[in-house]
N, C-alpha and C positions, 0 to 999 in steps of 0.2 A: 671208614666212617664210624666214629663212635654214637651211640644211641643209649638216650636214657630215659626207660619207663616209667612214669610217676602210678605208684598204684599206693593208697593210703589208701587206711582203715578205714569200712563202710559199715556202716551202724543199719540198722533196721529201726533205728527209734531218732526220735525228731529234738530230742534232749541232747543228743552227741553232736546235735550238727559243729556247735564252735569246736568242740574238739576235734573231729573230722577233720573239718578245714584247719586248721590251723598244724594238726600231722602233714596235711600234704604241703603247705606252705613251708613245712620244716624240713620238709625230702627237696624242693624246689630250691630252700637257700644251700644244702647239700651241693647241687652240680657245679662244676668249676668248667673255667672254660677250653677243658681237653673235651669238652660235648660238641658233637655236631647239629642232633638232630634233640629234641626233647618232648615227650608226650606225654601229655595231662589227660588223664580217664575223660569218658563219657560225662557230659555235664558234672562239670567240676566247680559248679556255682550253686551246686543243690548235693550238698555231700552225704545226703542219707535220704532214705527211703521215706517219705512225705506220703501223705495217705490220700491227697485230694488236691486241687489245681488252685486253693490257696494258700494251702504251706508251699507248694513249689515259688510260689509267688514270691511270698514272705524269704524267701531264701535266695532268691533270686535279685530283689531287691538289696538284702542284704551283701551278699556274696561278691555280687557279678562285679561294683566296679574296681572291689578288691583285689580279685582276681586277672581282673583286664591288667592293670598298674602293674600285679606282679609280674605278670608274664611278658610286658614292656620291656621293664627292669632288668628280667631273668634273661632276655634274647640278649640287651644291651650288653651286661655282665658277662654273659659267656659266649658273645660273641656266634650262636648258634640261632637254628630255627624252630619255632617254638611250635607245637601246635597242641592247640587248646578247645575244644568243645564247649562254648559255653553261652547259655541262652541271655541274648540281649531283645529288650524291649522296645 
């Protein structure tokens, strides 16, 4: 079984979030389909450290149905199983 860790760059500041997300979006169009298994970090819909329960918000909105669609896509594409943490409202 091959297995691939998705671990992108985590900011501590709420300015990198697009950038964040979009490092990990870019390790995600990386895997091809010799993957078996594929794992996305801890809430990978809020890509940096948020200081209070409405930037999570804000990021979450933003993020989340981004993220869903990719990781659709990505099981589709490489034929693998994806697993994803990530907060739905």
């Amino acid at each position: 079984m091959k297995i691939c860790l998705i671990q992108p760059y985590y900011s501590m500041k709420e300015d990198d979030a697009d950038l964040c997300f979009q490092n990990m979006l870019k390790q995600m169009d990386e895997c091809d389909p010799s993957m078996d298994l594929i794992v996305l970090p801890e809430y990978c819909d809020v890509p940096v450290d948020v200081p209070n329960a409405a930037a999570f918000n804000r990021m979450v909105d933003k993020y989340q149905p981004i993220i869903h669609e990719k990781c659709v896509e990505l099981a589709r594409r490489c034929h693998a199983l994806v697993f994803a943490n990530y907060a739905e409202k």
